[in-house]
C-alpha positions in Angstrom: -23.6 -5.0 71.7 -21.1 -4.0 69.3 -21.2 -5.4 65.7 -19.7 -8.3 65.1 -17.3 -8.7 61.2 -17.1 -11.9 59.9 -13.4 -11.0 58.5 -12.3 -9.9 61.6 -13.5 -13.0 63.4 -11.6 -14.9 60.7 -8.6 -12.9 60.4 -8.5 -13.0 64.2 -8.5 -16.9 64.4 -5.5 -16.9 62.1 -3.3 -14.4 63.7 -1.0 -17.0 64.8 -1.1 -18.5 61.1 2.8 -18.9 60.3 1.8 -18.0 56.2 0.2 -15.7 54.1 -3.6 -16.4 53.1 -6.3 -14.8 51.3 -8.1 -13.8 54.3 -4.8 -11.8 55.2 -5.7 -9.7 52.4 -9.0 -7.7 51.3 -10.9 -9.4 48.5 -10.5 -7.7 45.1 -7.9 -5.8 46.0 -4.2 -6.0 44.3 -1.0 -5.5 46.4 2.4 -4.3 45.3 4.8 -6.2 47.3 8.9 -6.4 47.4 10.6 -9.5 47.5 13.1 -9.6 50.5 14.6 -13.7 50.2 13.5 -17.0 49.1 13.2 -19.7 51.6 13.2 -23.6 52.0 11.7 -26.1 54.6 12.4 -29.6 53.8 9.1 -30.4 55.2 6.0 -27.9 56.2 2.7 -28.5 57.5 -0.8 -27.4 55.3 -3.5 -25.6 56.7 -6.0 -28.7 56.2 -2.7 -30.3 58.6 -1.2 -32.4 55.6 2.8 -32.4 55.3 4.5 -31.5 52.2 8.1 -32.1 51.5 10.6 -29.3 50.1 8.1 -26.4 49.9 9.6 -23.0 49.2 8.3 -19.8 50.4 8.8 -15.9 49.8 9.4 -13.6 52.4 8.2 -10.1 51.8 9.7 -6.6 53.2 7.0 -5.6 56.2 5.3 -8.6 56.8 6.3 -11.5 59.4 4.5 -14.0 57.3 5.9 -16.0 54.0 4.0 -16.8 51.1 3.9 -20.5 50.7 4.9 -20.9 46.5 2.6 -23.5 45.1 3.4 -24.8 41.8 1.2 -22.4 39.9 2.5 -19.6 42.1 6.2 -21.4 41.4 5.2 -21.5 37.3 3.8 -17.5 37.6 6.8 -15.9 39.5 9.2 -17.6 36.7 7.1 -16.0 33.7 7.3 -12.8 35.5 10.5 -12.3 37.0 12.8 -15.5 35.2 13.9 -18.6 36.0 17.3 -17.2 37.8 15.9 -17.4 41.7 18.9 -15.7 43.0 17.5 -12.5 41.3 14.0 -12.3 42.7 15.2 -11.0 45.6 14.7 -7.1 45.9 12.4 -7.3 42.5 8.7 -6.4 43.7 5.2 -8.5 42.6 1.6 -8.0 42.6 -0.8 -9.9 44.8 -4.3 -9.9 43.9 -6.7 -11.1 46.5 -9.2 -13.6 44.2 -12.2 -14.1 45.8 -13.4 -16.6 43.0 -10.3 -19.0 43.3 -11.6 -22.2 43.7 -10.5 -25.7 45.8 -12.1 -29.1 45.1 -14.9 -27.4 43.6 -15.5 -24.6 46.3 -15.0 -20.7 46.3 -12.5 -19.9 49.2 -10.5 -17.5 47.5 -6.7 -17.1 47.1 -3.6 -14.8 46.3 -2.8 -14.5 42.4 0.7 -13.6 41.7 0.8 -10.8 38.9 3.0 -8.7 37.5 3.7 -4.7 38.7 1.7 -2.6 35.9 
């Protein structure tokens, strides 16, 4: 029997995941992405199946999936790159992969939006 990864198995059931997650990414790692547009549903869907209203997203060059912009993310992205939206676009962020990013109490890990050292 071939050996079995617990990422893959996971990164496998999410193939079909419509946006960026921390499993998409290896943990501790930090990635140097480029901004290719902002976007804007009036209403999306959560993983956990919940539906938010106007969530915005970023869509990076060489990926198909868009990073959903929590308010944090939201708060981050303007101390780094400004509050002028229209300008984010081409300008390039880091992604950290945080394994000890926490929700309702528990360690599941999530993207940290940094700055390009």
């Amino acid at each position: 029997m071939s050996e079995i990864n617990y990422i893959d198995m996971i990164r496998s059931a999410r193939a079909e995941a419509e946006y960026l997650s921390y499993i998409d990414f290896e943990p501790g790692k930090t990635y140097t992405v480029k901004i290719e547009k902002v976007t804007h549903k009036a209403s999306a869907k959560t993983s956990f199946g919940k539906t938010e209203k106007n969530v915005y997203f970023l869509k990076f060059e060489k990926t198909e999936k868009q990073l959903w912009l929590s308010l944090g993310k939201l708060k981050r992205l303007g101390e780094i790159l400004g509050r002028d939206v229209a300008k984010w676009v081409g300008k390039s962020i880091a992604l950290h992969a945080d394994p000890s990013v926490k929700f309702k109490g528990e360690s599941v890990g999530g993207l940290v939006v940094k700055a390009v050292q």
